[in-house]
N, C-alpha and C positions, 0 to 999 in steps of 0.2 A: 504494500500500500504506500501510496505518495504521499509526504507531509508536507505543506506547504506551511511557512510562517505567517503570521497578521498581516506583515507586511504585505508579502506575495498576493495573500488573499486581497488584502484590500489594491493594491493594484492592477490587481485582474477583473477583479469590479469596476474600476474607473475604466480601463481600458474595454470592457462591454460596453457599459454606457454610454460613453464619448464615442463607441464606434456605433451604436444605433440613434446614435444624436446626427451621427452625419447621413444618414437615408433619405431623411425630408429634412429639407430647408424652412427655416420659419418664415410662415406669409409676409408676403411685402404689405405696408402700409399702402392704403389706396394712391394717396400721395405720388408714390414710390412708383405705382404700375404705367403702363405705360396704356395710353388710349389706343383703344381698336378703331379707329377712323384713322389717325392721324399717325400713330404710335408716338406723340409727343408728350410730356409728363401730365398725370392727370390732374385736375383740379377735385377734391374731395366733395366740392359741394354742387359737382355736374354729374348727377348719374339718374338712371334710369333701372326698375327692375327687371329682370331680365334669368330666365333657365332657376330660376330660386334664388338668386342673389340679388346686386347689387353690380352692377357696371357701369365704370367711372370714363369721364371723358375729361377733356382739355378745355373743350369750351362748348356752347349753348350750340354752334355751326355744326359739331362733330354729334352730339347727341342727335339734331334733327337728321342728322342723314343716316345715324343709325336706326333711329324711329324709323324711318322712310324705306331704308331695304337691310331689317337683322339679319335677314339668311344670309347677306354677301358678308358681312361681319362676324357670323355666328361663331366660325373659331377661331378668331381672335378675343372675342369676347367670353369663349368657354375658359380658353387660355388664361386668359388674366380671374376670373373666379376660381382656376383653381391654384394660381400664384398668390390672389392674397387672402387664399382660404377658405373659401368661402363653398369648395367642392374638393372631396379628398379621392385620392384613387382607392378600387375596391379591386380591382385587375389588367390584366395586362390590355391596351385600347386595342391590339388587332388580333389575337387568338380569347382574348376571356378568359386564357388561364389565371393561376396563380403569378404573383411578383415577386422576380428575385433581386435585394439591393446591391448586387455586383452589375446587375443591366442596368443602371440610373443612367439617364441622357437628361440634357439641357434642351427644352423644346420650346421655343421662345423666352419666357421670362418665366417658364414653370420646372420641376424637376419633373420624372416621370420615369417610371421603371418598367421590365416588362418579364413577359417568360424567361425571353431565350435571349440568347445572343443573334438570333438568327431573326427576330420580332425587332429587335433592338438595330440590327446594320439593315433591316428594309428604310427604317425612319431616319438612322443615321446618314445616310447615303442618298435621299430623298431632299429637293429643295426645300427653303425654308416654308415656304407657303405650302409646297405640296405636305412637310412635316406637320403644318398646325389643321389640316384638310384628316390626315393619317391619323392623328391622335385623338383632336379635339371637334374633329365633324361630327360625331354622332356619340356625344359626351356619355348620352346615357350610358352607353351601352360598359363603360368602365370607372364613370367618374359618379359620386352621391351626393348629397348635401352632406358640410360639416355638423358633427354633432357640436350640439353646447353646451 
């Protein structure tokens, strides 16, 4: 049998925790996201509801033309609901398996994991727009409302 000291112990502890602290990113402040019209910094107090959340814009121009046509905006806008939290993932967006945190990829300004590594280099390798079309086009189907 293995004995390991307090010590050991207790740094093997830090070292789990601080390694599932790195899986998800903490939601950006609305502030902080970037507008799905414009991709310019949002204004906190331009937003509109939208898939269960809260979608923030730059200004009053960016709102009306997302009022006007959300389907052409809709994954950008998924995007940023689940950047600042406001939808967390439940699975992988192109198979619905399970997520592993060694596949995390940067998908506009959100984290996002997935099955495989093979789920993972289809979106990696995919332009930026066709990436947020891959993940965040049909949110349901892997992304939920955050609990509170």
């Amino acid at each position: 049998m293995i004995k390991f000291s307090r010590f050991a112990l207790a740094l093997m502890m830090v070292a789990l925790f601080a390694g599932s602290a790195l899986v998800s990113a903490a939601p950006k402040e609305p502030k902080d996201a970037k507008c799905p019209v414009s991709g310019k910094a949002c204004n906190p107090a331009k937003s509109t509801d939208f898939a269960g959340g809260k979608v923030y814009f730059c200004c009053d121009n960016c709102a009306a033309a997302f009022k006007g046509e959300s389907a052409k905006f809709a994954p950008k806008a998924h995007q940023q609901l689940v950047a600042t939290g406001q939808l967390t993932q439940k699975c992988c967006p192109l198979s619905g398996g399970a997520t592993k945190p060694e596949t995390k990829l940067a998908v506009g300004d959100a984290e996002v994991t997935f099955c495989c590594n093979n789920c993972k280099g289809k979106v990696e390798t995919a332009s930026a727009d066709d990436q947020l079309k891959m993940v965040f086009g049909d949110v349901a189907k892997a992304f939920e409302p955050a609990k509170k």
